[in-house]
C-alpha positions in Angstrom: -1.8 1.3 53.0 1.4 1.2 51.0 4.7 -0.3 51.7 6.3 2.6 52.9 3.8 2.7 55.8 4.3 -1.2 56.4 7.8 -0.7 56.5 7.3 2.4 58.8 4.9 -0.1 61.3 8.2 -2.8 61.2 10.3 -0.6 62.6 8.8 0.0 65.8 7.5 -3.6 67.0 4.0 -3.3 69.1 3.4 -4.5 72.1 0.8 -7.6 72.6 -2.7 -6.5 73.0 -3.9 -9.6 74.7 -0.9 -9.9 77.0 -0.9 -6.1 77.8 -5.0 -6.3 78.7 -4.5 -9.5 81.0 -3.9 -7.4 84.3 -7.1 -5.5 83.6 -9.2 -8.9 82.9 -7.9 -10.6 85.9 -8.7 -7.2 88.1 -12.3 -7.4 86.5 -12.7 -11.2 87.4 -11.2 -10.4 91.0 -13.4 -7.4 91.6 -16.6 -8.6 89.8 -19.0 -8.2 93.3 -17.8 -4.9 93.6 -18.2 -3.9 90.1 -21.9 -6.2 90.0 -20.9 -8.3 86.9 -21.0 -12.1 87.0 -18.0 -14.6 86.2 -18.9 -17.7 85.0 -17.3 -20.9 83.2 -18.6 -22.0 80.3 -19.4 -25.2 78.7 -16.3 -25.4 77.0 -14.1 -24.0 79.8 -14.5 -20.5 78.7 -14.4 -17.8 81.3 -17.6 -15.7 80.8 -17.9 -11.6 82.3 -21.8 -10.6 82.0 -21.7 -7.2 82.6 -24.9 -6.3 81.9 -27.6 -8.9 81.3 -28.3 -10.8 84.3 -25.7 -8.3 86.4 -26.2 -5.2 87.1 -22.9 -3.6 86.2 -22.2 0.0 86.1 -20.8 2.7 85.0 -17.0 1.8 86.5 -17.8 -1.6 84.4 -17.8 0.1 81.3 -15.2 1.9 81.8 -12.6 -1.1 82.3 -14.4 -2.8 79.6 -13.4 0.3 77.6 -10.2 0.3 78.9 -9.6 -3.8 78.1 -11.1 -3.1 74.5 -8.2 -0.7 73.9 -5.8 -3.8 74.7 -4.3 -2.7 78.2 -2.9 0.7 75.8 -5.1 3.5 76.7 -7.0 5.0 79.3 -10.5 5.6 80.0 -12.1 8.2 82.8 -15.3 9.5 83.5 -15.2 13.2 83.7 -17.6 16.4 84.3 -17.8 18.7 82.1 -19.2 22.3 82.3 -21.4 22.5 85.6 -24.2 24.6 83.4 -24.5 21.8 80.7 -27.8 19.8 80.0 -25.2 16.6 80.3 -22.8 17.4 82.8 -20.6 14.0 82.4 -18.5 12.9 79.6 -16.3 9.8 78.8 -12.6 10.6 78.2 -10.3 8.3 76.2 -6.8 8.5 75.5 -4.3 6.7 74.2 -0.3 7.2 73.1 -0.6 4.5 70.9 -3.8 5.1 69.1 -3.7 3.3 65.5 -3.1 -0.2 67.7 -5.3 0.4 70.5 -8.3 1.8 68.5 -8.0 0.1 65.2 -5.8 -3.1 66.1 -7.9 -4.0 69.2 -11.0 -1.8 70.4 -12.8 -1.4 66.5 -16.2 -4.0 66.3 -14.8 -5.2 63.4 -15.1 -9.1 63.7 -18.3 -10.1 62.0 -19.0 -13.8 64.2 -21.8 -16.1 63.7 -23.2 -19.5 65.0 -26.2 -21.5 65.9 -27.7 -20.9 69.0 -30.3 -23.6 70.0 -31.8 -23.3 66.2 -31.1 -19.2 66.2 -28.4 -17.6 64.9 -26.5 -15.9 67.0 -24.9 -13.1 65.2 -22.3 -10.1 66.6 -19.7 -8.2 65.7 -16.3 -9.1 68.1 -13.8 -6.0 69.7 -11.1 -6.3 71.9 -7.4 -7.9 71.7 -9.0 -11.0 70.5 -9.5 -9.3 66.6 -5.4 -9.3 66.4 -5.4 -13.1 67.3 -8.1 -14.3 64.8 -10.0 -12.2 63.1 -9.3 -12.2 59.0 -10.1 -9.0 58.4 -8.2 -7.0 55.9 -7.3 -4.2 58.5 -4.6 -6.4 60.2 -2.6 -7.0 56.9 -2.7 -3.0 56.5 -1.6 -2.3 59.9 1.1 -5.1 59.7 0.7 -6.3 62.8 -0.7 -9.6 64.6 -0.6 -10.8 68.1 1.1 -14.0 68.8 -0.2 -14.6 72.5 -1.7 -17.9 74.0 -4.6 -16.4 75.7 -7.4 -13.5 74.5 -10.0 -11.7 75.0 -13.2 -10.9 73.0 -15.9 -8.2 73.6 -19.7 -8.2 72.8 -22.2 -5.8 72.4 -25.0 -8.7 73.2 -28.0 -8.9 75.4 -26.9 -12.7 76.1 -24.2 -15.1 76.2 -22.5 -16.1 73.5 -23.0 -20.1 72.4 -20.2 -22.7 73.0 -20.1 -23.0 69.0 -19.1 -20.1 68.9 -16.6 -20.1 71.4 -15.5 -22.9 70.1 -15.3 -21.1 66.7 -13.2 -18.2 68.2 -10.7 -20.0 70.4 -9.7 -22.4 67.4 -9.4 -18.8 65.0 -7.0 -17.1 67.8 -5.1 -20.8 68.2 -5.6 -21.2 71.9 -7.4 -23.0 74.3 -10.9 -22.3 75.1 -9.9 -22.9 78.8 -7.7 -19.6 77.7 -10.7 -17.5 76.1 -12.0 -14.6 78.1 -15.5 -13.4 76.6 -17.0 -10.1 78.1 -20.4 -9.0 77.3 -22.6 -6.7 77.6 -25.9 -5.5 76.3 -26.0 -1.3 74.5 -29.0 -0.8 76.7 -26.9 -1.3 79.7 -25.1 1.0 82.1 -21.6 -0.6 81.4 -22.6 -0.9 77.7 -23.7 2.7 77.2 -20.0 3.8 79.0 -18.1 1.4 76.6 -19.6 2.9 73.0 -19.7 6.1 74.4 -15.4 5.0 74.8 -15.3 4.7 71.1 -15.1 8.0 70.0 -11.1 8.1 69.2 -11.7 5.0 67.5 -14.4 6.6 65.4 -11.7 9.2 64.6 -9.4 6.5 63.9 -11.8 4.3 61.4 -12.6 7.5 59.6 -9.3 8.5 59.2 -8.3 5.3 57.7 -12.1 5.9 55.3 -10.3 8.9 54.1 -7.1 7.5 53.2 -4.8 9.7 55.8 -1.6 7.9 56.9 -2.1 6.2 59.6 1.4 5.5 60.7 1.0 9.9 60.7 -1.0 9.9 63.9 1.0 9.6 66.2 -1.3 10.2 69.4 -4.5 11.4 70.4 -7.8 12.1 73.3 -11.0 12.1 72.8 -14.4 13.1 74.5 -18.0 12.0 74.4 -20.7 13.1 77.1 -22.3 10.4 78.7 -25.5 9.5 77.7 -28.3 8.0 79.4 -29.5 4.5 78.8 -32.6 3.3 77.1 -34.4 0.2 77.7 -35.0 -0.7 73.9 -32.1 -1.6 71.3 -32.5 0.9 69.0 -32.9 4.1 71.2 -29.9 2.8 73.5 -28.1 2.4 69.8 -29.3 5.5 68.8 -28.2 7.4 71.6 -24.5 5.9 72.2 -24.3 7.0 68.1 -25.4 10.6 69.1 -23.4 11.0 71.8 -20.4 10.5 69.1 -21.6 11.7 66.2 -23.0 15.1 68.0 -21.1 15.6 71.1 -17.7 13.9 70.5 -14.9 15.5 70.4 -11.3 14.5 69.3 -7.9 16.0 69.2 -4.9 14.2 67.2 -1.4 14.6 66.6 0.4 13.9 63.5 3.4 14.3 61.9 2.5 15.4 58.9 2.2 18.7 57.5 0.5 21.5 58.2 -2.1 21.2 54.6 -2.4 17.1 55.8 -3.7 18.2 59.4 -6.0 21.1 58.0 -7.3 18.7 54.8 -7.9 16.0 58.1 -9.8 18.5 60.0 -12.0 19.8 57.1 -13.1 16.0 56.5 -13.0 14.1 59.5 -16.4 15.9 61.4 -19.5 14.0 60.9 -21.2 17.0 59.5 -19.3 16.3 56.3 -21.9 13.3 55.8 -25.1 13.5 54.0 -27.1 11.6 56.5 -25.8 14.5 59.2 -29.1 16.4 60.9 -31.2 14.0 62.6 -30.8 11.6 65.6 -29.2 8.5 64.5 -32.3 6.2 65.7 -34.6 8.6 63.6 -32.2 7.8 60.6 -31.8 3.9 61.7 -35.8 3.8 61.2 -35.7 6.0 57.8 -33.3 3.1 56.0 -35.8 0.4 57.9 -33.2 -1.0 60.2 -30.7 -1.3 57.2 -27.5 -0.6 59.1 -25.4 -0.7 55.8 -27.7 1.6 54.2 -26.3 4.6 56.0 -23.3 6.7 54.9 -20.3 5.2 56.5 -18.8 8.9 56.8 -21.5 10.0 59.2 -19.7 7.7 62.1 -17.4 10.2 63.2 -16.7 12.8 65.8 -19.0 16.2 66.0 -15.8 18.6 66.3 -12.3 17.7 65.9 -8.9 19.4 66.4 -5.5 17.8 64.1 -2.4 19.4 65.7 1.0 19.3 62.7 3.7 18.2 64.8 5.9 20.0 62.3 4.5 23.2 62.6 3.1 23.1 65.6 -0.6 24.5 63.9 -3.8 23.4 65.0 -6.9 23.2 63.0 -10.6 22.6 63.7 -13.8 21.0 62.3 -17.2 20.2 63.0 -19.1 21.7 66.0 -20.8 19.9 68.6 -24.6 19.9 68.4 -26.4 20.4 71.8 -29.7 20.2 69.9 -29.9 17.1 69.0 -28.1 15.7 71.6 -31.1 17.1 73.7 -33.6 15.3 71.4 -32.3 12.5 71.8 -31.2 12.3 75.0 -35.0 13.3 76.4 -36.6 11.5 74.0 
């Protein structure tokens, strides 16, 4: 991103992820028999949210996880869609302040790592938490960082996370661990299924950024993904909370650019525009042998989009949405 688009970002000062998603963590922690997820203390002080592993959760889980991963900015529903549809429900995101809540806290962009009783215990961190201590590269683009004294961290893991690691995350956000809120839950699980499924604007967002648009240009934006059912094993949950994106998402954005930006958006954004496009994503996942990093970053995108020109007031479409192999996967 250049200076003009840093300078554009200083302007207007955002709000502070971790302090905006508070209310919704304490509401999860003061609902958490209703909504089947456990609260725990860790060893380190550490308040834990399983929502997923040894709890039950749900679907209403996953949706305020989706909702907390988006920093308290945006709001997730769970929607039906046309009655004569194989997949009748779909996730609904939206957001007026999408390049902070999808890119500055929801992305899984915090790679995080630590022993675990002589295993390593390996995931990738989302939520407000990223803008307090994660290093990546993203945060110096976006100009912005959080300055609050509590945060909150999301994991897509089928158990807790290790008190090294907690350890390791409350001393990169600079607060307490007695101040670290760590929810987790497993892809295989109802509230983890609802949650991914939530990410489709950010997939949007992400490629957007891949493809160089100006992101200080997008200036708000929805997004829908149906709601796919969960599989007991990794890979097929994996596989089909990437379909349900990559076939059946659907995005609109706004930007304030002009009306060639918004159409040259539009032709590029779609997942079809990928070479790895076609298949279902866990038949893909097996063909690179589990090699996440050998698949074509440009295939994680929405099926169909729509970029509205502020300017003009044009609209402009991509992609389609593939029922097929959402079917195949789905069923299989």
């Amino acid at each position: 991103m250049n200076e003009k688009t840093l300078e554009a970002r200083s302007e207007t000062k955002w709000p502070s992820v971790n302090r905006e998603v508070a209310p919704l963590v304490d509401a999860m922690i003061r609902d958490a028999q209703a909504l089947r997820v456990n609260v725990s203390q860790g060893q380190l002080g550490e308040t834990l949210i399983d929502c997923g592993v040894r709890a039950v959760g749900g679907l209403e889980a996953g949706r305020r996880i989706g909702e907390i991963c988006l920093g308290g900015l945006g709001r997730v529903s769970l929607e039906a869609t046309d009655p004569s549809s194989s997949w009748p429900f779909m996730v609904t995101v939206h957001t007026s302040q999408p390049v902070l809540a999808c890119l500055g806290s929801q992305y899984a962009g915090w790679s995080l790592s630590a022993d675990d009783k002589g295993k390593k215990y390996h995931v990738l961190g989302s939520g407000p938490a990223r803008a307090l201590g994660s290093t990546e590269k993203l945060f110096d683009e976006l100009g912005y960082r959080d300055d609050a004294d509590s945060a909150c961290l999301v994991l897509e893991a089928d158990r807790a996370p290790p008190a090294a690691l907690v350890e390791q995350v409350a001393e990169a956000c600079k607060v307490s661990t007695e101040a670290l809120t760590i929810i987790y839950a497993p892809t295989s699980s109802l509230a983890g299924t609802v949650q991914i499924a939530a990410r489709c604007l950010e997939v949007a967002l992400h490629k957007s950024h891949e493809l160089h648009f100006p992101l200080h240009h997008i200036v708000d934006g929805m997004a829908t993904a149906p709601l796919p059912p969960p599989a007991p094993g990794f890979v097929a949950a994996m596989g089909r909370t990437n379909d349900a994106i990559i076939y059946g998402g659907r995005v609109q954005l706004y930007v304030s650019d002009s009306a060639k930006a918004a159409k040259g958006l539009a032709d590029q954004l779609p997942s079809l525009k990928s070479k790895d496009y076609g298949r279902p994503f866990a038949d893909i996942f097996a063909a690179v042998k589990g090699d996440f990093y050998a698949i074509d970053r440009m295939l994680f995108s929405p099926a169909k989009v729509t970029v509205t020109a502020l300017e003009s007031g044009e609209s402009f479409e991509g992609g389609h949405i593939d029922t097929a192999i959402l079917s195949r996967s789905f069923s299989s």
